[in-house]
C-alpha positions as CSV (number, residue, x, y, z in Angstrom):
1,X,34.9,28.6,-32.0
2,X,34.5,26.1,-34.3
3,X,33.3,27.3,-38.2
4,X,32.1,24.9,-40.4
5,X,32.0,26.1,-44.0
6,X,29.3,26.0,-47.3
7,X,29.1,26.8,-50.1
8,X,26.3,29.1,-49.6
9,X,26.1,29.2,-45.6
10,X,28.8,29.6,-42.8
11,X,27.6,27.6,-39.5
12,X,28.8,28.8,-36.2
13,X,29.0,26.4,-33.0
14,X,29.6,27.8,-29.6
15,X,32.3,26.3,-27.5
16,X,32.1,26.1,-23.7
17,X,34.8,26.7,-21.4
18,X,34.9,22.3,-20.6
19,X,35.4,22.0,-25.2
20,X,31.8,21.1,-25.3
21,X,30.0,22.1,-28.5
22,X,27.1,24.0,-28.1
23,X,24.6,25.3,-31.2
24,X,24.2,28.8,-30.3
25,X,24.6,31.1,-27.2
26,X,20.9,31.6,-26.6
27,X,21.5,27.6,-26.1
28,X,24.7,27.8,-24.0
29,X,23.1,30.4,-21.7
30,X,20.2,27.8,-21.2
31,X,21.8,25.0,-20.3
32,X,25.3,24.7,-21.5
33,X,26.9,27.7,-19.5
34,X,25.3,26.0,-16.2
35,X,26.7,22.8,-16.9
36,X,30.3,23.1,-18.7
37,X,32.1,26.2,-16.9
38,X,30.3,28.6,-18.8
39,X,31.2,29.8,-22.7
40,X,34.4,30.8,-23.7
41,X,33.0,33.0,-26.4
42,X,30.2,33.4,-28.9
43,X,29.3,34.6,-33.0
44,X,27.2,35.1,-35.2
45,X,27.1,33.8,-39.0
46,X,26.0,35.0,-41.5
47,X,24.8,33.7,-45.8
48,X,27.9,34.5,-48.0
49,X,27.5,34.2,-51.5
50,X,31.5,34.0,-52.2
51,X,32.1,31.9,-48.6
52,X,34.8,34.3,-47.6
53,X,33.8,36.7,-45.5
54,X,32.2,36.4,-41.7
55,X,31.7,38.4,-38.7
56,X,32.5,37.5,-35.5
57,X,32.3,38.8,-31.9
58,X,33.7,37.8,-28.6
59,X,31.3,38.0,-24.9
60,X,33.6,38.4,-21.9
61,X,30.7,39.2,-19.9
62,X,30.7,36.0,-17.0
63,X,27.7,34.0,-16.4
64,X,26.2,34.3,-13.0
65,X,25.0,31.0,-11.4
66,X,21.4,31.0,-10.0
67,X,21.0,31.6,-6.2
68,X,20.1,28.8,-4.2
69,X,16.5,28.0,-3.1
70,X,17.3,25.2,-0.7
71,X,15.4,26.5,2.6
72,X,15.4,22.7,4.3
73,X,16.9,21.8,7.6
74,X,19.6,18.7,7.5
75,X,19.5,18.4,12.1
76,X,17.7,19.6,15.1
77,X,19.5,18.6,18.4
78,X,17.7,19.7,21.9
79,X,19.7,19.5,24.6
80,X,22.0,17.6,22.5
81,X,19.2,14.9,21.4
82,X,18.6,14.3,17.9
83,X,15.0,15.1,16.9
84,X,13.3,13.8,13.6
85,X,13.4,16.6,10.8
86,X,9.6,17.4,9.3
87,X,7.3,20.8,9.7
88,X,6.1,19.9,13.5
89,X,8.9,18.6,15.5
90,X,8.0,17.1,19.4
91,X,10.2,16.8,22.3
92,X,9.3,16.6,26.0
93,X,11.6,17.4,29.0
94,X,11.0,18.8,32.6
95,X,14.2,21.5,32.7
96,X,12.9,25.3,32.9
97,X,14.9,25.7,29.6
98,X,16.8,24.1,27.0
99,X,19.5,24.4,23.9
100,X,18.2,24.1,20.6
101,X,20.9,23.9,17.5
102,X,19.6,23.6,14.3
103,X,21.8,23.2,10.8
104,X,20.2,23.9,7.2
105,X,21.4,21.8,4.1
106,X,22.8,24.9,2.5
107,X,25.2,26.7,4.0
108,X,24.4,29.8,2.6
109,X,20.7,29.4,3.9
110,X,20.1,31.6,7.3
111,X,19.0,30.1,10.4
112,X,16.2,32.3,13.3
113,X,15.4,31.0,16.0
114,X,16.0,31.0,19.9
115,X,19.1,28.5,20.8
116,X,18.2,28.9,24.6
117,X,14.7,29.0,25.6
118,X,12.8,29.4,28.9
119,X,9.7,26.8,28.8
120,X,6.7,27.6,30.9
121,X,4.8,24.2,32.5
122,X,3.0,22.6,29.4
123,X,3.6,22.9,25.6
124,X,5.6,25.9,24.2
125,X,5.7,26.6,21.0
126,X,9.1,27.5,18.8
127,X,9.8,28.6,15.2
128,X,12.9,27.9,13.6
129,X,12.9,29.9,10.0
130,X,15.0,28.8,7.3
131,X,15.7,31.6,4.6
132,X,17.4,30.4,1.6
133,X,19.8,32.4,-0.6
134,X,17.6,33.3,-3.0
135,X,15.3,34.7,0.1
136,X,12.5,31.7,0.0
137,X,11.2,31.3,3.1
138,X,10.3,28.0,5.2
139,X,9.3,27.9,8.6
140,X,9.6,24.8,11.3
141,X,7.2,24.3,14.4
142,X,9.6,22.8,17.8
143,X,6.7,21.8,20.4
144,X,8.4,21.3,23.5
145,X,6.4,20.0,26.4
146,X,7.6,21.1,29.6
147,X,6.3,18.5,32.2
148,X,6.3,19.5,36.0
149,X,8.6,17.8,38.6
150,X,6.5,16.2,41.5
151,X,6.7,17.3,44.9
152,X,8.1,14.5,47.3
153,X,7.0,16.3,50.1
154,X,5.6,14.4,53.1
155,X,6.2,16.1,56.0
156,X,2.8,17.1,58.8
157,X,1.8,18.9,61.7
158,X,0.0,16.1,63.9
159,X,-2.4,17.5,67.0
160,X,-4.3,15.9,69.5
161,X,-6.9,17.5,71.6
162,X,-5.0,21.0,70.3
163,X,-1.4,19.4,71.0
164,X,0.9,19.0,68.6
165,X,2.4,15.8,68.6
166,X,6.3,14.5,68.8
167,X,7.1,11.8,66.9
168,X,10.3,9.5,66.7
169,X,11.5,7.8,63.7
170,X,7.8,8.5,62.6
171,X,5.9,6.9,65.6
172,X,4.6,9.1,68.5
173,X,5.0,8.4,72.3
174,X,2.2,6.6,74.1
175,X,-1.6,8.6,74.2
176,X,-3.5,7.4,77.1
177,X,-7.5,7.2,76.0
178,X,-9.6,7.0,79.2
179,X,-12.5,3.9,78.7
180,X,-15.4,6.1,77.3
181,X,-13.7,7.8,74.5
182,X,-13.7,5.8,71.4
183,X,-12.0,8.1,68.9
184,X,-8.6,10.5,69.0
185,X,-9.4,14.4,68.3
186,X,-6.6,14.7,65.3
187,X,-6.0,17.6,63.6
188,X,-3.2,18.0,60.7
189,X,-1.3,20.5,58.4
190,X,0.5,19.1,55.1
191,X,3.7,21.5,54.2
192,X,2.7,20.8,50.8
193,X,-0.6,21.6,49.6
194,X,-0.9,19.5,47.0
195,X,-0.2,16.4,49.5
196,X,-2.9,14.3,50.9
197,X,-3.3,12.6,54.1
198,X,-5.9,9.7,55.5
199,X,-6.5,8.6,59.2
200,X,-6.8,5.4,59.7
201,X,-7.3,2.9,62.3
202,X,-9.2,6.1,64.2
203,X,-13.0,4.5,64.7
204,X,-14.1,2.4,67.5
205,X,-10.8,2.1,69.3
206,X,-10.1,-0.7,71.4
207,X,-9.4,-1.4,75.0
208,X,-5.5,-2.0,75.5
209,X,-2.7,-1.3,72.6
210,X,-4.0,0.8,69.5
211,X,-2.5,2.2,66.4
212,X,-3.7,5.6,64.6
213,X,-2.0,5.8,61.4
214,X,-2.0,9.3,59.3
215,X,-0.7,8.2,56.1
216,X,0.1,10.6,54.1
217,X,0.8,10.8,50.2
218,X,3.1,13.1,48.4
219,X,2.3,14.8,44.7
220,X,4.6,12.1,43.1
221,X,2.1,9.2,44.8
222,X,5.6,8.6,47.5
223,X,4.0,7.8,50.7
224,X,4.6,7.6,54.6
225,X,2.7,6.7,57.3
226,X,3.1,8.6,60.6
227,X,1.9,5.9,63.7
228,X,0.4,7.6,67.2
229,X,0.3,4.8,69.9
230,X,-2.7,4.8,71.5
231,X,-3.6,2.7,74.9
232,X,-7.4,3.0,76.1
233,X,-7.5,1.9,79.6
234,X,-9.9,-0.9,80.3
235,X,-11.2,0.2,83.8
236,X,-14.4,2.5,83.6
237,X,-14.1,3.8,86.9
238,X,-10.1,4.4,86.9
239,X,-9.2,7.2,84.4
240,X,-5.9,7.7,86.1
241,X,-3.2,4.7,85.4
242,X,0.1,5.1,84.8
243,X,1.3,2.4,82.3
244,X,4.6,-0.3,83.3
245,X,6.9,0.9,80.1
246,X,9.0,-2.5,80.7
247,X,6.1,-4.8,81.3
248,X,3.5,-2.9,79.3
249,X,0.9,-3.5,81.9
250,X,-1.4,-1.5,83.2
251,X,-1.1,-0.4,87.5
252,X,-3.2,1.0,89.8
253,X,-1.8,4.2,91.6
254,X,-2.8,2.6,94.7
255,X,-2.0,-0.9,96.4
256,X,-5.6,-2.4,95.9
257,X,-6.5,-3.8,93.0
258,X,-8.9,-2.7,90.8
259,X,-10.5,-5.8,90.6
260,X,-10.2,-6.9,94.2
261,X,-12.1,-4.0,94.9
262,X,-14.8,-4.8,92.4
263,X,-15.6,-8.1,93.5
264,X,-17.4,-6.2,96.9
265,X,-19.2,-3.6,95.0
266,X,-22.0,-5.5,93.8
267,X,-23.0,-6.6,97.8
268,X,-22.3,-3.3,99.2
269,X,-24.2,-1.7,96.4
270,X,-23.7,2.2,96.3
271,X,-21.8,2.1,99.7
272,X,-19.3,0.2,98.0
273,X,-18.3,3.0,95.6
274,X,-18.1,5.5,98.2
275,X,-15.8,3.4,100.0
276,X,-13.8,3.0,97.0
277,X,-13.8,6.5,96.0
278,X,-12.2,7.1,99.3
279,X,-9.6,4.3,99.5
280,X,-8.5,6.6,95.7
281,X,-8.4,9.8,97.7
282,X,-6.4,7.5,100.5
């Protein structure tokens, strides 16, 4: 303490603990305490008329700082992914759960929120809660979208005409189609529901070589086309061929011709198919 004297007054200055002068402990408690390490000791002064006598008094009572009211976030990782600090945080992922860590500016603030999650399909809400030291409260919003992982499921039951079909490498064995059938009888199950499937190449089949393709399309757009080989035989009166595999022609079961025996029909008229029925009983 330093005293500075008058002849009719005896000032008093407070000293703080750093030997900054302060003009009075109401003052050092206000701003000088805070600032310089807090006062050392204090008085009070007093008029004398014959400047000698004072009375003085020392405070050992310590001055308390204030409690902090810092309740802000400094990071947010998820799943180790920085995310942009402000009151409505966004992050998107398709895992059924996730890590959050989050770190406040102040140490001393406390952190509530769950670190490991389980997200349902679509947005999930999450609240991180800072409470600062001095018990202020501020609360953060942590949208995470939860997107759902396609299906890549292709796979099909193929029948025709009530038989399920075998195929190879995705293509089916050869389907005989007698002449006056002009369309295969094709029914299907997907494994996956929420796969789709399309026939195509099913309408107005040709005489000779044909291709039926189901194409199918997986949840995730993937697709894959399962081929049945189709050959409609080109003789309406023969709905018994067998096909050449090696020349890919078609052969009569018998040693005439198909169209040897034609050519007679016309001048034997309806003689000539009972004779040709017979020769295929023969």
């Amino acid at each position: 303490m330093i005293t500075f004297l008058s002849p009719s007054l005896v000032m008093t200055r407070i000293v703080c603990n750093d030997g900054t002068i302060s003009p009075g402990c109401n003052d050092c408690h206000k701003g000088c305490c805070s600032h310089h390490g807090g006062c050392s000791n204090s008085s009070t002064s007093s008029d004398s008329k014959d400047n000698s006598s004072s009375n003085n008094y020392t405070d050992s009572t310590p001055y308390e700082n204030p409690l902090s009211s810092d309740n802000t976030l400094k990071e947010v990782t998820v799943n180790g992914v920085n995310i942009s600090i402000s009151s409505n945080m966004f992050y998107t992922t398709n895992s059924e759960r996730v890590v959050i860590k989050a770190t406040p500016n102040d140490y001393k603030a406390i952190l509530t929120y769950n670190t490991n999650p389980e997200l349902i399909i679509g947005i999930n809400s999450l609240n991180i809660k800072v409470t600062a030291e001095n018990g202020n409260i501020k609360n953060y919003n942590l949208n995470i979208t939860r997107e759902k992982i396609l299906s890549d499921n292709k796979n099909i039951i193929i029948k025709v005409n009530g038989k399920e079909v075998v195929f190879n490498n995705y293509e089916s064995e050869i389907i005989y189609l007698s002449y006056d059938i002009s369309k295969l009888n094709i029914e299907y199950e997907l494994e996956d529901n929420n796969a789709k499937a399309e026939i195509l190449g099913n309408d107005n089949i040709a005489v000779g070589k044909n291709e039926v393709i189901v194409e199918v399309t997986a949840e995730n757009g993937e697709k894959q086309d399962y081929i049945i080989n189709v050959i409609k035989n080109d003789d309406p009166l023969n709905t018994e061929e067998k096909i050449d595999e090696e020349a890919g022609n078609l052969t009569p079961e018998n040693n005439l011709g198909p169209a040897s025996i034609l050519i007679g029909i016309p001048f034997l008229g309806s003689l000539g198919y009972l004779i040709y029925a017979a020769l295929k009983k023969s």
